[in-house]
C-alpha positions, 0 to 999 in steps of 0.5 A: 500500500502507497502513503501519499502526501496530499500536498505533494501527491507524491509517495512517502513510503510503501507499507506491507498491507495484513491479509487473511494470515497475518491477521489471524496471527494477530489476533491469537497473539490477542488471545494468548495475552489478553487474560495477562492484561486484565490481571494487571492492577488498574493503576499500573495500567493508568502507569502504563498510558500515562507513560505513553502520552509523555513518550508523545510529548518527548517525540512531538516533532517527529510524530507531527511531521508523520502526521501532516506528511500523511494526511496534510494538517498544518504542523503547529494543527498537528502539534495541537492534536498531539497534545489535545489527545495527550490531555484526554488520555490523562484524565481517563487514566487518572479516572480509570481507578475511581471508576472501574473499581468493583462498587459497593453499593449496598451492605447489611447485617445479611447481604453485600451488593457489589458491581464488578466491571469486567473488561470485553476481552479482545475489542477491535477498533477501526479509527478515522483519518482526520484526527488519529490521535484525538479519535483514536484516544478515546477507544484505545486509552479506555479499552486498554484501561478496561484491561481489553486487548486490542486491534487497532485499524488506522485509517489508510490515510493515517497508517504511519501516525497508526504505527507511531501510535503502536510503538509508543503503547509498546514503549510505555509499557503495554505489551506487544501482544496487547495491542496489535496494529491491523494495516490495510484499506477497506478490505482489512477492515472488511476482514475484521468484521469475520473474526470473533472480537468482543465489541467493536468500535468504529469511527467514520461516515453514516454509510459505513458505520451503517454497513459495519453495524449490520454486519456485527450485529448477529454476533449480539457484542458491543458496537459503538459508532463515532460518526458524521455530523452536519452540526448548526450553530445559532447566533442570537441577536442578544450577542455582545461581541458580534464580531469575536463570534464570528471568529470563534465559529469560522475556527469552528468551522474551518479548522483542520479543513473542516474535516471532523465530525464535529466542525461548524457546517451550518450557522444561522443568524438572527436578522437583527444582527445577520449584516454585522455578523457575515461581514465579520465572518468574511473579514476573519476567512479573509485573513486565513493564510492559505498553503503547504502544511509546513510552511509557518502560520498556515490555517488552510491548506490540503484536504486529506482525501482528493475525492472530497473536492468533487463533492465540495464542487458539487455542494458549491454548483448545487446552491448557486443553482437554487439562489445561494451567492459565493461570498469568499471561495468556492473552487478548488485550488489551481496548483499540485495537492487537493487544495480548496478555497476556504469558502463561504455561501449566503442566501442557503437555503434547506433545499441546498445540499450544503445545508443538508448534507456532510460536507467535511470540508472548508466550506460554510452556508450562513443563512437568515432567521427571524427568532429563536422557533425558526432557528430550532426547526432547522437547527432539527432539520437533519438526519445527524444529530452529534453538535449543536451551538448557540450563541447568546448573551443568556444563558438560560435562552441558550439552554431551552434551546439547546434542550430542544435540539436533538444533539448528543453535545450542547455549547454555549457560546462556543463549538467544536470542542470535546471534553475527556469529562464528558461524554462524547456521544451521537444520535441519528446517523451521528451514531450510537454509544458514549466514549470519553468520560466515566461513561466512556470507562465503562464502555469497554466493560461488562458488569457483573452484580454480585449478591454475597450473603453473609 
């Protein structure tokens, strides 16, 4: 399998893809060592992953470096990430004690109840391109603190990033037979889905986490699903400082190329400040230096994937066709590498594929609303359901909105941003299940009840 630089689209290195042999290997390494790790103390675990993210902070500059060559972040995003996804593995292992720790949770003269969480066994993970260290922290971090073996599958587009992940696990302490790196495109991952793990957990599009979960389902084990989002932001006319919101959304929005589940991709604006609000956002895209990921002060550059500018394309010709006007961007970049002009759309309207549809790029539709019902209804308007924002100088205005929106995750007065101490969860084709957080934890066990009597 050939690693592309997006930016250059030349190949950086030819790696070796798992078959059908080489996987079975794998996974009866998992077997054979699986038991072992379970049976190391909680806290020695926390030992172990609070090592790793140290080793990731001493080698910061050449995992950064893999990881834009590969899938073509700016370096200092990259550095961010790194970091981001250190921090999140921090509180999980400072949590896991307090809350994978058997629970008492009734004692009498004749009968103690307790709960014992157990890990699943062996648990596959096939994780996403767009952020390997943030995404893939929140499966293997807990799973490993659970006591669970674990394959890791790196999407294609982030294979070395995988393997760096893979050797700095094995550094710190966890190992080798614990955790196993599964390198291949979608036919390894295919290939996963027929062997007998005990829960899977999957990152990427509503199309294939669709296909993974019917295909799993028979097998009556764990599957939770990390997937796409199309997440609003609302701005009310109560804002403040129209401006400085501005900026946070477009960060919102186009940060790491718009290329997360979580990214802003819809915003709506109440008309009282709707002018004040799209001048302020099209000054701050504007200001955006665009090109190669490694040059210095870079916020826009690559698209990861060269088949992602195609449908951005289309998403563009779409809404200009039904009435939308192109206020900054809307092409694709004349030069080598999948670049795509940050670009900002207004008079969109939900007839619009840019409104309805994923984009996961850098692109942005802003449209016009009279109040905050109008906002809700089209805030619902979708079949995705990971993220909403609202934008206000109340907070409580800000929570009856948010508590009619169908989001796993509600921000106020800010957006696309995760928390190691909440729970990061999807509804609709957003998906299913919780990670991070101690509901996270305890995904990746199975209780057992104990009734003791005396």
């Amino acid at each position: 399998m050939n690693i592309i630089n997006p930016a250059t689209e030349e190949i950086i290195a030819t790696i070796q893809e798992d078959n059908q042999a080489s996987l079975a290997l794998k996974f009866e390494r998992l077997q054979t060592s699986a038991k072992q790790w379970a049976a190391v103390p909680i806290q020695k675990r926390a030992e172990i992953l609070e090592k790793f993210v140290t080793l990731l902070k001493e080698n910061m500059e050449e995992l950064a470096s893999i990881l834009t060559s590969e899938m073509g972040k700016p370096l200092q995003q990259s550095r961010n990430e790194i970091n981001g996804a250190g921090g999140k593995a921090i509180w999980l292992a400072q949590h896991a004690t307090q809350y994978l720790s058997e629970e008492i949770m009734s004692v009498s003269d004749q009968m103690t109840e307790k709960i014992v969480h157990e890990p699943l066994g062996i648990i596959c993970n096939i994780s996403a391109w767009n952020y390997p260290y943030n995404v893939g922290v929140n499966i293997f971090v807990p799973a490993l603190l659970a006591g669970n073996a674990v394959m890791y599958k790196p999407s294609e587009y982030a294979t070395l990033t995988g393997l760096q992940i893979g050797k700095y696990l094995v550094e710190a302490g966890v190992p080798a037979d614990v955790f196993q790196v599964a390198i291949g495109e979608g036919d390894v991952g295919r290939a996963l889905l027929d062997m007998p793990f005990d829960g899977y957990y999957f990152t990427g599009s509503y199309q294939t986490g669709q296909k993974i979960y019917e295909h799993v389902s028979k097998k009556m084990v764990p599957c939770i699903l990390e997937l796409g989002g199309k997440d609003p932001v609302y701005v009310a006319d109560d804002v403040v400082d129209v401006a400085g919101a501005a900026a946070g959304i477009a960060d919102g929005a186009f940060y790491n190329n718009g290329q997360s589940c979580c990214s802003v991709e819809r915003i709506y604006v109440q008309s009282a400040i709707y002018d004040a609000f799209v001048e302020a956002f099209v000054a701050e895209v504007r200001s955006w230096k665009m090109g190669s990921p490694t040059e210095d002060g870079v916020y826009i550059t690559v698209l990861s994937r060269s088949a992602q500018l195609a449908i951005l394309e289309n998403q563009v010709a779409d809404a200009l066709t039904k009435g939308a006007q192109v206020l900054v961007g809307g092409k694709r970049v004349d030069r080598k590498g999948n670049y795509f002009e940050p670009t900002v759309l207004v008079n969109v309207t939900h007839d619009m594929a840019v409104m309805r549809e994923e984009s996961f790029g850098p692109i942005i539709g802003i449209m016009r609303v009279e109040n905050d019902a109008e906002a809700v209804a089209l805030m619902n308007d979708t079949s995705y359901g990971l993220t909403a924002g609202v934008y206000s100088a109340g907070q409580q205005r800000a929570e009856v909105i948010l508590a009619q929106i169908n989001a796993g995750s509600g921000y106020w007065n800010c957006c696309d941003r995760v928390s190691a101490a909440l729970p990061w969860s999807g509804r609709g084709h957003s998906g299913f299940g919780s990670t991070l957080s101690q509901v996270g934890l305890r995904n990746f066990t199975k209780p057992k009840a104990y009734h003791l009597r005396k």
